[in-house]
N, C-alpha and C positions, 0 to 999 in steps of 0.2 A: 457444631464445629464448622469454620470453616473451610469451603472449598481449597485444596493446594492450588498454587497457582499454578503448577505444570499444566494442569488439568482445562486451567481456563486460558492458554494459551490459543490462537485461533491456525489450525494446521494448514491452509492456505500460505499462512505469511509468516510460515515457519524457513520459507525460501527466502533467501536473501535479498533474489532482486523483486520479488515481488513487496517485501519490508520495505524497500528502498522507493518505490513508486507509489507505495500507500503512504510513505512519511511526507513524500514529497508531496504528496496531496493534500495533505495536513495542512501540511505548513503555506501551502500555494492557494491553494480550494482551486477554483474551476481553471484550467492550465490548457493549451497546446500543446496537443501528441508531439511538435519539435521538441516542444519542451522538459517534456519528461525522456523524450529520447536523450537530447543532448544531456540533460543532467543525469539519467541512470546510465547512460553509455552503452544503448543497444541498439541493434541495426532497427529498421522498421518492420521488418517481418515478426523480429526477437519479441519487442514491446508489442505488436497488436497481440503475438499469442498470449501472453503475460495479461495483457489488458481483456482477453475474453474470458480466461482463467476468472479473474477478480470481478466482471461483468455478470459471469454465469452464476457466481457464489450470492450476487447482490450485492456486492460494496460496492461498484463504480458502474457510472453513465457516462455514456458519449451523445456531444450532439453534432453533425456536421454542418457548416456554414457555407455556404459558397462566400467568397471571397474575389472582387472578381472572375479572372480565368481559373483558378484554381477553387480546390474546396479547406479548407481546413477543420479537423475534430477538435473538439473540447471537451477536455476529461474530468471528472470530479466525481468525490465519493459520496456514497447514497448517506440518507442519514444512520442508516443499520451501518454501511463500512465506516462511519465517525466512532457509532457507539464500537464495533469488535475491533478498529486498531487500536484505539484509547482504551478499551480492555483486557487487549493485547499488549501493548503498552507498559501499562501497571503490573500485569503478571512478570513480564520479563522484570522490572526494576525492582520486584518483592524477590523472585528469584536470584537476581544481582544482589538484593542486600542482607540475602542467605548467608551466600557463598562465602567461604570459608580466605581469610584475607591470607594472601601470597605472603611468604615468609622469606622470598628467596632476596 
């Protein structure tokens, strides 16, 4: 029998902004830290906790570049964080097309 999907959901990215910065990763692949900032809408302290969180699990790497005077990081997810959000993914929309349709 098959696994439920509740079960194979990944409890890291059961948080919303951390959802929202693994999608974006999906959909972007290797992105600037501006850019996941400005797109999930969190200061830069907010997003590097966020990004050590998912770093520490094995779904995302950073590389930093010096750019000029400044440096900038590059973020993108490992090939394990491809497979667990796209697993993640799928659980949720098996769970979505459970769910019992609104009547109201």
């Amino acid at each position: 029998m098959p696994e439920p999907a509740d079960t194979r959901l990944v409890p890291l990215l059961l948080d919303p902004t951390r959802l929202r910065i693994a999608a974006t990763l999906v959909a972007a692949g290797k992105v600037e830290f501006g850019f996941i900032r400005d797109r999930v809408g969190l200061s830069d302290s907010a997003l590097s906790k966020q990004l050590k969180a998912l770093a520490a699990a094995g779904l995302l790497t950073s590389d930093r570049e010096p750019t000029g005077a400044a440096r900038r990081t590059w973020i993108r997810l490992t090939e394990q964080g491809r497979e667990q959000v796209g697993a993640h993914v799928v659980a949720l929309r098996e769970i979505a097309a459970g769910a019992p349709a609104d009547e109201g």
